[in-house]
NUKOL-217998 format. One record per residue (C-alpha): residue in three letters; z, y, x. Coordinates in nm, 4 decimals, padded with zeros to 6 digits. Last residue first. Layout:
<recs>
 code       zz       yy       xx
  ALA        Z        Y        X
...
</recs>
This chain:
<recs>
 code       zz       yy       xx
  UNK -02.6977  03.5420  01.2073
  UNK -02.6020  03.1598  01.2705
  UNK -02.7812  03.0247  00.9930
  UNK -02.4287  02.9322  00.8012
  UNK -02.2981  03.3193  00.8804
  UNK -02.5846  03.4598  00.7233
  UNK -02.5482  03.2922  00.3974
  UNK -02.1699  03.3639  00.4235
  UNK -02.2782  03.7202  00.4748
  UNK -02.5147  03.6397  00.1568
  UNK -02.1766  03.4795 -00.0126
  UNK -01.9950  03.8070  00.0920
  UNK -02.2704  04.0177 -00.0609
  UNK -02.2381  03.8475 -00.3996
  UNK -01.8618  03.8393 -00.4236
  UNK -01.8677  04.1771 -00.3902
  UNK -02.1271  04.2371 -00.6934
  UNK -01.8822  04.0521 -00.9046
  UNK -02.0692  03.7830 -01.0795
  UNK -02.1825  03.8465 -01.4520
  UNK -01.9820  03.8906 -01.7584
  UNK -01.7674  04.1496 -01.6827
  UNK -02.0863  04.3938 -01.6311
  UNK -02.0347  04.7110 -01.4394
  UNK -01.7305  04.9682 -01.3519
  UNK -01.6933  04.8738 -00.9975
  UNK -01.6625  05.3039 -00.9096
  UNK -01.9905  05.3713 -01.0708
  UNK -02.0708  05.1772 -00.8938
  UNK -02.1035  04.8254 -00.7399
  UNK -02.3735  04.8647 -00.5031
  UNK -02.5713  04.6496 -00.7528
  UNK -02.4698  04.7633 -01.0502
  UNK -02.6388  05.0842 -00.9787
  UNK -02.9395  04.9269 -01.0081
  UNK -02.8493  04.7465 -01.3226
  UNK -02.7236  04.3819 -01.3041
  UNK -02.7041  04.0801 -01.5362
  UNK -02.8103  03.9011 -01.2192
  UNK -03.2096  03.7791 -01.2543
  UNK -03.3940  03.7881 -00.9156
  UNK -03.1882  03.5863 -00.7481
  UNK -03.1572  03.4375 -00.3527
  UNK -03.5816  03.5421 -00.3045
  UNK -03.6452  03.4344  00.0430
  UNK -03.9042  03.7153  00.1341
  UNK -03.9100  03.9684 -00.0374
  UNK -03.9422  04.0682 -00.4255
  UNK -03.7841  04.3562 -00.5432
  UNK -04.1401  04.4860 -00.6806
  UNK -04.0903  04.1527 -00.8749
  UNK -03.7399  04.2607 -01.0607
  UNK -03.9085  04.5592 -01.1525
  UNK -03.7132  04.8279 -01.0059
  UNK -03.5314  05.1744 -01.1493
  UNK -03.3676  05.0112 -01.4556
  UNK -03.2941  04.6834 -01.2988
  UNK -03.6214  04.5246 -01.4357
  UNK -03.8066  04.2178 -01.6418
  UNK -04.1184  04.4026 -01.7477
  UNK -04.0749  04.5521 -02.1407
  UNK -04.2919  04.8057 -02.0825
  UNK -04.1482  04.9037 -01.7503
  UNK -04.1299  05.2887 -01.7861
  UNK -03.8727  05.2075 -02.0595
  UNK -03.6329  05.1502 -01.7894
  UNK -03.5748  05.4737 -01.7171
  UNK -03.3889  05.5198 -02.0450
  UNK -03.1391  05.2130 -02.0093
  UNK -03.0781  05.4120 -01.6490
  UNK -02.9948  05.6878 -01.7820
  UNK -02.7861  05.5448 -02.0739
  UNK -02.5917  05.3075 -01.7508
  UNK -02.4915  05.6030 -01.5188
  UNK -02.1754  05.6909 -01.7535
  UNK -02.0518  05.3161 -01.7088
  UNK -01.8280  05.2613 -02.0444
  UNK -02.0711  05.1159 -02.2427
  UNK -02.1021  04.8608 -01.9588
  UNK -02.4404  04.6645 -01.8829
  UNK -02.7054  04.8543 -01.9405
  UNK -03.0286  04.8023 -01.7367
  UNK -03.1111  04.4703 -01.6968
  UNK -03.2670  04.2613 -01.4471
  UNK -03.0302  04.2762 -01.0924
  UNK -03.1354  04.2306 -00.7686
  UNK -03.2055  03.9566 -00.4382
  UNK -03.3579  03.9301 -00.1489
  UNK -03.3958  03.7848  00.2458
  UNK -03.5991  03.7799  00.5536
  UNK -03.5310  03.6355  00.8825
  UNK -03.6205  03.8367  01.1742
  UNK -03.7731  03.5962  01.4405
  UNK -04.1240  03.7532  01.4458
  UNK -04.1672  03.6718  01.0698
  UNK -03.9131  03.4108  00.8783
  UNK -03.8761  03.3353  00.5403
  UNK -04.2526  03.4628  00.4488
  UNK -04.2713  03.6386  00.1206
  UNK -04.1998  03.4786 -00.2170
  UNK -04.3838  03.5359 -00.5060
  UNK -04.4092  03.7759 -00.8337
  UNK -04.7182  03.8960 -00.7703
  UNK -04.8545  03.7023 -00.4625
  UNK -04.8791  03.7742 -00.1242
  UNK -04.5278  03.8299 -00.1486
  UNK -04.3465  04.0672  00.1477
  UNK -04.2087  03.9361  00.4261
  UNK -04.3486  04.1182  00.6805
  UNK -04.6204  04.3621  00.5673
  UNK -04.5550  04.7313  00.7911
  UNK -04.8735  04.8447  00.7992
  UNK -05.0268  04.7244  00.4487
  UNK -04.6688  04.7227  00.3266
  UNK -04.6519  05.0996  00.3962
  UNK -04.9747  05.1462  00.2181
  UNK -04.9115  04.9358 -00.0778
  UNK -04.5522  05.1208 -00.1099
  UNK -04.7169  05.4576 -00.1047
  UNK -04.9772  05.3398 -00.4146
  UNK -04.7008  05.2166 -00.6352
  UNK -04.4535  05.4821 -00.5521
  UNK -04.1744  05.4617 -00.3489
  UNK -04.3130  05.6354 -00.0365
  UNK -04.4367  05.9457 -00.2870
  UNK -04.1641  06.0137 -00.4244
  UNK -03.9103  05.9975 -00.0987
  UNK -04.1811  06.2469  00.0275
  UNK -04.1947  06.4707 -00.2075
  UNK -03.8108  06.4700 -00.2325
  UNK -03.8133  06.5853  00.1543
  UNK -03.5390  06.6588  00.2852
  UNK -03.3833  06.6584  00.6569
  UNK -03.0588  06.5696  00.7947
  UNK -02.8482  06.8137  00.9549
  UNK -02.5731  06.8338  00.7326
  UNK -02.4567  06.4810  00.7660
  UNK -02.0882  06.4809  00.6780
  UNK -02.0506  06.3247  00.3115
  UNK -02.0767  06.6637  00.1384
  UNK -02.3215  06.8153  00.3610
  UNK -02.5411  06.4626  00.2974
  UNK -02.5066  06.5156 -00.0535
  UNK -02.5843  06.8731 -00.0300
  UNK -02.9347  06.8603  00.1131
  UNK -03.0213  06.5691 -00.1350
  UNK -02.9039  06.8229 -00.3748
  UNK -03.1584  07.1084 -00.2593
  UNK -03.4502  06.8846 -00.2187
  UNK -03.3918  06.7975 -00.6197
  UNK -03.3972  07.1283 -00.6777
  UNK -03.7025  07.1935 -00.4730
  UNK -03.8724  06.8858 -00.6523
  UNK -03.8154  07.0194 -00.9700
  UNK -04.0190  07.3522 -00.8701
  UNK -04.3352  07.1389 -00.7449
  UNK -04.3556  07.0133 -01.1397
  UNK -04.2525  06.6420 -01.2318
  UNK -04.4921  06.4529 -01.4800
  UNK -04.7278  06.3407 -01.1888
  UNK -04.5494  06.1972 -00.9454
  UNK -04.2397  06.1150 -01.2192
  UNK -04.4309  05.8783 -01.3703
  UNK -04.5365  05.7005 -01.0353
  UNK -04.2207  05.7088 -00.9202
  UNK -04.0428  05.5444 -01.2986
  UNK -04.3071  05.2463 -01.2091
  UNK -04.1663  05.1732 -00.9039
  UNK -04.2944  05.0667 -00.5837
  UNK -04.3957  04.7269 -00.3805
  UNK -04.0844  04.6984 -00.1974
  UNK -03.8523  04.9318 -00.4111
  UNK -03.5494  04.6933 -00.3138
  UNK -03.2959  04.5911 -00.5633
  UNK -03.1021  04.4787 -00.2947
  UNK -03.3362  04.3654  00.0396
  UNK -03.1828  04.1662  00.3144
  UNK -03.3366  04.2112  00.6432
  UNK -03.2302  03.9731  00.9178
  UNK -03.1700  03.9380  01.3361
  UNK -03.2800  04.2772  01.3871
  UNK -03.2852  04.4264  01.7222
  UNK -03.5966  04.2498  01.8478
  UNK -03.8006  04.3144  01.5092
  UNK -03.8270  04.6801  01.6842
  UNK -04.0643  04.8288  01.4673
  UNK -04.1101  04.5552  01.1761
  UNK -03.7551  04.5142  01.1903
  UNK -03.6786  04.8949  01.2069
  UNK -03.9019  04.9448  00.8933
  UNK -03.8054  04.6668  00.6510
  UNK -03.4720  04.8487  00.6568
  UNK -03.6174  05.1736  00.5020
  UNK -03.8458  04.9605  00.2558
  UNK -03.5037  04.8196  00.1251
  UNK -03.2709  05.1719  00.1634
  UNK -03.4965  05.2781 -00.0552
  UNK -03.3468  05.0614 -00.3484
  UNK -03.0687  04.9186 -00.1376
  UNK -03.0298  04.8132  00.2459
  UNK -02.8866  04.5205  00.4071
  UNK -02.9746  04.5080  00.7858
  UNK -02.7667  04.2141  00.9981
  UNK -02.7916  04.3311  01.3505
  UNK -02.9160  04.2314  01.6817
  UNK -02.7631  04.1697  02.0593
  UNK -02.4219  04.2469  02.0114
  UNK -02.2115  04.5005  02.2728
  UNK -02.0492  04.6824  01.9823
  UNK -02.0927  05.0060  02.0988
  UNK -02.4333  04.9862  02.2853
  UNK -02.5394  04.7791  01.9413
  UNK -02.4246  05.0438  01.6819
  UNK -02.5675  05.3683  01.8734
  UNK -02.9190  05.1168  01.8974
  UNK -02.8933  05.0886  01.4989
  UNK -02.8477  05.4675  01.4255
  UNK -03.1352  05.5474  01.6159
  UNK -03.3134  05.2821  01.4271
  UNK -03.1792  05.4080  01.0959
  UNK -03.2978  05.7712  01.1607
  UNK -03.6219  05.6294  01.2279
  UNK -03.6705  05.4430  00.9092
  UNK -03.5618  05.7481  00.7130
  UNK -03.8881  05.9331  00.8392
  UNK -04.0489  05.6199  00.7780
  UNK -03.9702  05.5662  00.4662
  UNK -04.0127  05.9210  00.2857
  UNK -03.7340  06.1304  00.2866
  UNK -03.4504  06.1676  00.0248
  UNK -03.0930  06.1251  00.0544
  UNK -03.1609  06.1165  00.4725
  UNK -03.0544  05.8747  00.6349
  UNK -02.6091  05.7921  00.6666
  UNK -02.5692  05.4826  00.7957
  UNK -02.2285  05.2032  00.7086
  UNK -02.1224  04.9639  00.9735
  UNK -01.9731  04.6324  00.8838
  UNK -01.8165  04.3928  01.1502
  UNK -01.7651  04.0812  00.8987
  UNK -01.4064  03.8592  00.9044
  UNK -01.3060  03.7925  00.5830
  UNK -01.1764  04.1174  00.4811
  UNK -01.4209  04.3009  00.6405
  UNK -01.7205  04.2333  00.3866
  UNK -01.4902  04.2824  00.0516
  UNK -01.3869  04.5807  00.2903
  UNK -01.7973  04.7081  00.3236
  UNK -01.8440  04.6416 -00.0731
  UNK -01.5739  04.8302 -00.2109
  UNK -01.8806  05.0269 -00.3134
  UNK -02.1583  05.0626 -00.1492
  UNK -02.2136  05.4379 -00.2186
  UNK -01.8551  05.5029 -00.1250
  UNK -01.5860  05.6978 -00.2918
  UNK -01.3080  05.9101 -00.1476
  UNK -01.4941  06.1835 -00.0051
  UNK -01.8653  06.1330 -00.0566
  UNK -01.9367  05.7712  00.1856
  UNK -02.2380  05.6811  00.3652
  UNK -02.4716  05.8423  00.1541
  UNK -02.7426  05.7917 -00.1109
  UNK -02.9694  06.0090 -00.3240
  UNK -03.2535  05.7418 -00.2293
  UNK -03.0792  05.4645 -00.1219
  UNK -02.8277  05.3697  00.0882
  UNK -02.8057  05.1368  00.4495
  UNK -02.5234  04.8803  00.5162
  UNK -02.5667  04.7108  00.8520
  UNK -02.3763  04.3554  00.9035
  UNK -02.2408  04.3033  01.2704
  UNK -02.3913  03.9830  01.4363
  UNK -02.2577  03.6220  01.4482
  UNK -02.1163  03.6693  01.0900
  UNK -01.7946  03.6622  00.9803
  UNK -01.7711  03.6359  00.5946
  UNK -01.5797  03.3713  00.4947
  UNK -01.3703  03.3727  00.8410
  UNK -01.0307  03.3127  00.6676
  UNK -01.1603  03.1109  00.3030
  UNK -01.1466  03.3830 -00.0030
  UNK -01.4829  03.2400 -00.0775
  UNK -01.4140  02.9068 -00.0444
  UNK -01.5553  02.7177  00.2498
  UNK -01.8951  02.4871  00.1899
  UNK -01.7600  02.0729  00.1723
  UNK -01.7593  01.8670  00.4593
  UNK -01.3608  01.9786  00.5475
  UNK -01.2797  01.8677  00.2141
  UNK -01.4752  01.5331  00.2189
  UNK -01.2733  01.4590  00.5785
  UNK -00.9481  01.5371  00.4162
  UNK -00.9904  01.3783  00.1162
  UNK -01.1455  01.0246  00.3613
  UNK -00.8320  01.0136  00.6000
  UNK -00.5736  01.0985  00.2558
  UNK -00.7211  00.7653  00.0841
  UNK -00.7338  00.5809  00.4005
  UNK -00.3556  00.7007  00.4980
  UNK -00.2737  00.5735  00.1100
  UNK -00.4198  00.2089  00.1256
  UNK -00.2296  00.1543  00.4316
  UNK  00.1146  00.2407  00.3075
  UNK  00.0000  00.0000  00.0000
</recs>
């Protein structure tokens, strides 16, 4: 019987130790290189108190992750933004000492990321796209040629105060040019230079793996989700532009398309998917957190 029982605890403990850790496991969410948050358009690191991603970042930390936060411009076009990320990427790796980073960007912050690892695809170890404009967006093309030049000064002047506000003053804006790169037509010609991992097909999958960056995405497909989120009427408004198209609000779900697609169909709205406003979002779909520490957990089990 004594036997019997040391046999029976031998083979729990081995299954137990086979199985995939927890989520709230020690070491959940340390990855081999430091993770890279980067905003959208309108974005910022942090404004005061509250961050675009989030609680996102300490979800990250808190089991183990080196997470860095940029600050681009709120609006730009992509490569203008793109090169402000690189810069910031090379100040992360002489500090850190690692070799490559772990890029997750949002909405623009997508396209933005694609661009340092199609640039320099040996600093970047993956790209993970969230609700990524990466072949445009329905509600840009509308507003390209609904919106007069006067709207896009005003808009030019609060992307100039959101990155005063959260500490980047020096940044420059160009709404015009934020408009233009996530449009339909600008997103064809960026992909056409910069094409790694994106779908050859419609509503595909792109390429897991191009020039050793590893390619990965995922986004929401509805747009309100909490009568008590003040940013969820715009966004159920803004998603008219889609016809009836599965979307986020802002992006069809297959513009968000890259690479390997992880979901395409969370009970999400754009801004669900960084968590805001302030983790008010759908109680009946996964925490957004718990998302990005099971693609750091993703990371983690390639050896990224």
């Amino acid at each position: 019987m004594k036997k019997r029982f040391w046999k029976t605890l031998a083979l729990f403990l081995i299954t137990i130790t086979a199985l995939p850790a927890p989520s709230w496991a020690a070491g959940y969410t340390q990855t081999k290189y430091p993770i890279v948050l980067v905003h959208g358009l309108f974005g910022f690191d942090s404004l005061g108190p509250v961050d675009y991603f989030y609680g996102i970042a300490s979800g990250l930390r808190s089991g183990g992750a080196t997470v860095y936060t940029t600050s681009v411009s709120a609006a730009n076009s992509t490569e203008v933004r793109g090169e402000q990320l690189l810069l910031q990427v090379k100040q992360i790796l002489a500090a850190t000492g690692a070799a490559k980073v772990n890029l997750v960007g949002h909405s623009h912050g997508g396209p933005t990321a694609r661009y340092v690892a199609s640039v320099r695809p040996d600093l970047v170890a993956s790209v993970t796209s969230v609700g990524g404009v990466n072949k445009g967006s329905k509600v840009a093309d509308i507003l390209i040629g609904a919106v007069p030049n006067v709207s896009y000064d005003i808009a030019n002047a609060l992307a100039g105060l959101i990155s005063l506000i959260s500490g980047s003053p020096t940044l420059p804006q160009s709404s015009m040019g934020a408009a233009k790169s996530l449009s339909t037509a600008g997103s064809l010609a960026f992909n056409a230079k910069h094409p790694q991992g994106i779908p050859t097909s419609a509503c595909g999958e792109g390429a897991y793996q191009v020039n050793g960056v590893q390619y990965f995405s995922w986004s929401g497909a509805r747009s309100y989700t909490n009568v008590l989120d003040a940013l969820d009427p715009f966004l159920a408004v803004t998603s008219l532009a889609f016809g009836g198209e599965k979307n986020d609000g802002l992006v069809a779900s297959c513009s968000s398309h890259l690479g390997r697609v992880i979901r395409d169909d969370y009970a999400l709205n754009h801004a669900d998917e960084i968590n805001q406003l302030v983790g008010i979002g759908n109680l009946f779909e996964t925490d957004p957190v718990t998302i990005y520490r099971q693609q750091a957990n993703r990371l983690q089990g390639l050896g990224l």
